[in-house]
C-alpha positions in Angstrom: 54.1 122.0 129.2 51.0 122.9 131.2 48.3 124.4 128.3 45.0 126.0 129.3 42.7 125.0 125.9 39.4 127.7 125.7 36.8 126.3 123.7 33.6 128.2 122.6 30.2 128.2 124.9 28.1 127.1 122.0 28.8 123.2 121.6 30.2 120.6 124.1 33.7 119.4 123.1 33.8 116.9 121.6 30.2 117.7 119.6 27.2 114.8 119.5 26.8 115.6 116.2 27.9 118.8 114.1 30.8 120.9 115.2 33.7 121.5 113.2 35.3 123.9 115.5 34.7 121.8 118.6 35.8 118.3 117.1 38.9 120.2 116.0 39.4 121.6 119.8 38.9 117.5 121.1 41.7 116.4 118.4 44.6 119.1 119.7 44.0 118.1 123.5 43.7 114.2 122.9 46.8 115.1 120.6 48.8 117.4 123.1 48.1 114.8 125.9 49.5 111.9 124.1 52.8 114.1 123.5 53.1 114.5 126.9 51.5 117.7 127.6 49.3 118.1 130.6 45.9 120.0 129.4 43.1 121.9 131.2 40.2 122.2 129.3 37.7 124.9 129.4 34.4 123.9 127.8 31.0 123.9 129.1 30.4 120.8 131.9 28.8 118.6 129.2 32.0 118.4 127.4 33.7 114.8 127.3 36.8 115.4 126.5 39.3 113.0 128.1 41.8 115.3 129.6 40.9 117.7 132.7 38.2 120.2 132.3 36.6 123.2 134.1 33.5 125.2 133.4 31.3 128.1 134.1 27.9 126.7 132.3 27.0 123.0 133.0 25.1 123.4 129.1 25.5 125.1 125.9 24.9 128.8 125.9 22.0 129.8 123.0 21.9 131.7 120.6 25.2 131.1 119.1 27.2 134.2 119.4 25.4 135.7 122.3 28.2 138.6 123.3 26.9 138.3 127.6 27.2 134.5 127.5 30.8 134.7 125.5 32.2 137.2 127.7 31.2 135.9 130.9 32.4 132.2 129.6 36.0 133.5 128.5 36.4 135.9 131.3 35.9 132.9 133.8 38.5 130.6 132.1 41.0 132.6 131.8 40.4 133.1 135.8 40.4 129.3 136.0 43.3 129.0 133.6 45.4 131.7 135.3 44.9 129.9 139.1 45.5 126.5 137.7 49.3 127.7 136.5 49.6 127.0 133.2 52.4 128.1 131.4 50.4 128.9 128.1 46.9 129.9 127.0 45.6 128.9 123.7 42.4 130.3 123.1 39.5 129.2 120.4 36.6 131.8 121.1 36.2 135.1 119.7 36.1 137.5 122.5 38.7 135.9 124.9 41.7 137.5 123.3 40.3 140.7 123.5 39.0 140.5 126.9 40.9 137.7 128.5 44.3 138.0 126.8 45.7 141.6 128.0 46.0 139.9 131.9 46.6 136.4 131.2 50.7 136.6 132.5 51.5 134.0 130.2 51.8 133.2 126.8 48.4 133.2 124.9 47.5 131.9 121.3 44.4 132.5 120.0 43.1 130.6 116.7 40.6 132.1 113.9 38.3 129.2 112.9 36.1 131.5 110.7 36.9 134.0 108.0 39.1 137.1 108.1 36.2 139.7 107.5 36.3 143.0 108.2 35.0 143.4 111.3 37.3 139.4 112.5 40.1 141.7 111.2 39.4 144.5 113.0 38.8 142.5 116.5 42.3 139.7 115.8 44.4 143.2 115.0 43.8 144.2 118.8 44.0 140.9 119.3 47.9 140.2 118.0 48.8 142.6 120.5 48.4 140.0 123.4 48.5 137.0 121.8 50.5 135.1 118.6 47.5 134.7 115.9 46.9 131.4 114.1 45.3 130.5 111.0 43.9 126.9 109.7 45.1 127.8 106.1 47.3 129.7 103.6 44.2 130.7 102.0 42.4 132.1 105.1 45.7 133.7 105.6 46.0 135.8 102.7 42.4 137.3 103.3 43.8 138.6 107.1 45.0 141.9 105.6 47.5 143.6 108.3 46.4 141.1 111.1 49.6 139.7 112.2 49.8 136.0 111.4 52.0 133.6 113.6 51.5 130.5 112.1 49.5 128.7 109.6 48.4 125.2 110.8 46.2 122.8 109.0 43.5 121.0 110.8 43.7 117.2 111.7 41.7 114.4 112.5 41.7 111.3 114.3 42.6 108.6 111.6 42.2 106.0 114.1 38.1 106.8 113.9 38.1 107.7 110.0 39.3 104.4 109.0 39.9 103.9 105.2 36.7 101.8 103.5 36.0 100.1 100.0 34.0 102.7 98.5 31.2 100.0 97.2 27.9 101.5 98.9 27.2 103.3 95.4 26.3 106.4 96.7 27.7 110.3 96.4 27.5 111.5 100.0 27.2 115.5 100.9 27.7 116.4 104.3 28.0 119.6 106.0 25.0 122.4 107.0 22.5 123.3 105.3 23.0 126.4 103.7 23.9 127.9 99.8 27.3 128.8 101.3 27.9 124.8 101.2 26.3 124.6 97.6 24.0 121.4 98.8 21.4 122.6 95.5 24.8 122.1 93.7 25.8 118.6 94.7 22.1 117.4 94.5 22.3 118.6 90.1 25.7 116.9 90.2 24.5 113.9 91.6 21.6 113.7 89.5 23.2 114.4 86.0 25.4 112.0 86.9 23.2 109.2 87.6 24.3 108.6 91.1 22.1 108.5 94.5 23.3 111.1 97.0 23.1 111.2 100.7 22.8 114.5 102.5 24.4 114.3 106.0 23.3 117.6 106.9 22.8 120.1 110.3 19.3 121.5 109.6 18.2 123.3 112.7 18.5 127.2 112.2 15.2 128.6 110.4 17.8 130.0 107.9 18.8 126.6 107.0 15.1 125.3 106.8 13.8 128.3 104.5 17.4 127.5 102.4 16.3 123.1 101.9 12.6 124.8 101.2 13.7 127.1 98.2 16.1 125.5 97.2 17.0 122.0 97.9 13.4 120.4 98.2 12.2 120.9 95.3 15.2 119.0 93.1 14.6 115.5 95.5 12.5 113.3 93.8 10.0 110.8 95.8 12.9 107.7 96.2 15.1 111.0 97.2 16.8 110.1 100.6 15.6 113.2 102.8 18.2 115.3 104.4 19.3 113.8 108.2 21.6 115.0 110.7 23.9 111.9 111.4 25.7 111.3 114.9 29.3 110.7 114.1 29.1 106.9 114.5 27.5 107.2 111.4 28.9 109.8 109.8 32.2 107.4 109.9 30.3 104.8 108.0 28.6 107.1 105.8 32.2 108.3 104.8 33.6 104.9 104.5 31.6 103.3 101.9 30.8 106.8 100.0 32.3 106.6 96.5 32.6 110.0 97.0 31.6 113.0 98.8 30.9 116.2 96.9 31.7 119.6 98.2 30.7 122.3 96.3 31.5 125.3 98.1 30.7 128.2 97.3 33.1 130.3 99.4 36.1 130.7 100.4 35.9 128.4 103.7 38.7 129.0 106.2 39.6 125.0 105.9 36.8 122.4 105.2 37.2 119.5 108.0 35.2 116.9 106.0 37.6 116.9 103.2 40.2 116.2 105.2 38.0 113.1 107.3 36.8 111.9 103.8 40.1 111.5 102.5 41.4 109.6 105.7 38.4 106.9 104.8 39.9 106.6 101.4 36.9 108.7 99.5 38.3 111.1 96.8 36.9 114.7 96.8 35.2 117.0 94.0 35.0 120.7 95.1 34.9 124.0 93.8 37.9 125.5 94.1 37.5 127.9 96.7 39.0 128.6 99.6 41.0 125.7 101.4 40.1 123.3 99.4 43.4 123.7 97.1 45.0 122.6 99.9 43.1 119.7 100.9 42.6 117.9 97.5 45.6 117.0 95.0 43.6 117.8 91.6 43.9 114.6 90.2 45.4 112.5 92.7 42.8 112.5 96.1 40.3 113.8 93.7 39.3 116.6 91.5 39.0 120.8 91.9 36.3 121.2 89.1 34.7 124.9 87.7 31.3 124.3 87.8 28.6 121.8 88.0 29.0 120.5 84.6 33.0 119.7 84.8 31.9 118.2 88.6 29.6 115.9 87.1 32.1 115.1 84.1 34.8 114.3 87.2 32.1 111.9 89.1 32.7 110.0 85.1 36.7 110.0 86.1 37.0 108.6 89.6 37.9 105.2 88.7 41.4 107.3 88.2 41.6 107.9 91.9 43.6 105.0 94.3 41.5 105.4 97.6 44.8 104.1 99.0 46.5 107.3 97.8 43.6 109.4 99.6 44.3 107.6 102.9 48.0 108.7 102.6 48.0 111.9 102.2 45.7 112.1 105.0 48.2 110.8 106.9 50.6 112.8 105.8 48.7 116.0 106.2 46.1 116.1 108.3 46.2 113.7 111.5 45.9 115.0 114.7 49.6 114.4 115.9 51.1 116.3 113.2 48.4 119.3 113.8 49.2 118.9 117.6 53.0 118.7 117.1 52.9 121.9 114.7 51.3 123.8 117.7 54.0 122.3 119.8 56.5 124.0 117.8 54.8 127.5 118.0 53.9 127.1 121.6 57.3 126.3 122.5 58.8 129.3 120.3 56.9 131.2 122.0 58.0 130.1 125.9 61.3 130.4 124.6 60.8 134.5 123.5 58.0 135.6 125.5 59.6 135.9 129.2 56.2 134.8 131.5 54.9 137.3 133.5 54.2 136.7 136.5 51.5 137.8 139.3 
């Protein structure tokens, strides 16, 4: 197959540093490509990808979300897309199904990397009428309401970067953005009460996310308190290796949760709340533990010497590597060659 990939304006693909959305988008091409699929990216000019790219802006487009910059980003690849002949469009951004999708002439899927609010159901309803809709998990897919859902498809991750690792740095590790959404103020109690040092790999940019560490996070770090730092993924992979475990306390129902999945392909075991994905991700009791509250988290940090690392690695392996999320969309891409006759200019 010939696929056109659309990737967002906001972040080169694959990110320096956070981009959960974007890393994912670098995993499906480098996995479609090594299944024999010939892939056109559309990114911004920075992008590294390894398979053949196009773009309309050399760098990424600020603010995030921007409508102009969006619209004038998925307008042109779907232009570039269409003249480069591929037989199917998959499509990651927001406004390209809606503006891009009605005169594609072929196949297009467009994937929902964020929650099903009202006004993402609203837009993805008009959306399912020009392209087959994907979620990242049965959770995120029960929240879509009447949007029309063509497949669920876990996330995956390069397992040949997150190698498993012993576990022995003696540290809790925390990584994700800065904000109450990711309960950071939550894992930094847990930590504590628990008696164990925690490192906070953290995106910490956004005045939102600096008034957030201000109010809330600062003021629970003590003076031998690590401080909060934005790690490039070389180490990020380290960070995840030797972590005895990494906390996620969410506090919302996150569409997936992409460093669960890259924790448990190093080997580290999991405690999060139970919200959202995160069911999905961590066997309660096997790859780690789904715990109430701060008190039965920092009871679990007490029980991980239950938890085989090896086991972790596994079902990583099993679920979430990038060839079985790139095969899964091989299926639905192919289903949908096979019942959508291509139109044609």
């Amino acid at each position: 197959m010939r696929i056109g990939l659309i990737a967002p304006p906001w972040l080169p693909v694959p990110p320096p540093a956070y981009g959960g959305t974007e890393a994912v988008i670098d995993n499906l091409a480098r996995g479609l490509r090594a299944r024999g699929h010939d892939i056109t990216l559309f990114s911004l000019g920075e992008s590294t990808c390894p398979v053949d790219t196009a773009s309309l802006y050399e760098l990424a487009c600020e603010p995030i979300g921007a409508s102009i910059p969006e619209a004038a980003h998925v307008l042109a690849g779907y232009e570039e897309l269409r003249n480069a002949g591929v037989d199917l469009i998959h499509d990651h951004t927001m406004l390209g199904p809606l503006l891009g999708a009605p005169h594609a002439r072929v196949p297009v899927v467009a994937t929902n990397h964020g929650p099903f609010t009202a006004a993402a159901r609203r837009l993805y309803t008009r959306s399912a009428e020009h392209a087959a809709i994907v979620a990242i998990s049965h959770s995120q897919a029960r929240s879509a309401g009447t949007v029309p859902i063509s497949a669920v498809i876990h996330h995956g991750i390069d397992l040949e970067q997150y190698r498993p690792g012993s576990g022995t740095g003696g540290y809790a590790l925390f990584v994700g953005r800065m904000c109450a959404d990711k309960g950071v103020h939550h894992a930094v109690r847990v930590a504590k009460r628990a008696g164990r040092e925690l490192v906070i790999a953290t995106k910490i940019r956004e005045p939102a996310e600096r008034a957030y560490f201000e109010e809330a996070v600062r003021p629970l770090l003590g003076p031998d308190d690590a401080p909060p730092v934005e790690q490039p993924l070389p180490r990020r992979l380290e960070l995840f290796r030797e972590a005895e475990v990494l906390l996620n306390p969410i506090r919302w129902p996150e569409p997936f949760g992409l460093v669960m999945a890259e924790a448990l392909g190093s080997g580290t075991p999991v405690l999060a709340f139970p919200n959202g994905a995160a069911p999905e991700i961590v066997a309660d009791g096997e790859t780690g533990f789904l715990c109430a509250d701060e008190e039965e988290m920092g009871i679990a940090v007490d029980k991980l010497a239950s938890i085989e690392r090896p086991l972790c690695r596994s079902s990583a392996e099993r679920h979430f590597s990038l060839h079985r999320m790139a095969a899964d969309h091989e299926r639905l891409y192919t289903e949908l060659l096979e019942h959508s006759p291509r139109r044609r200019c």
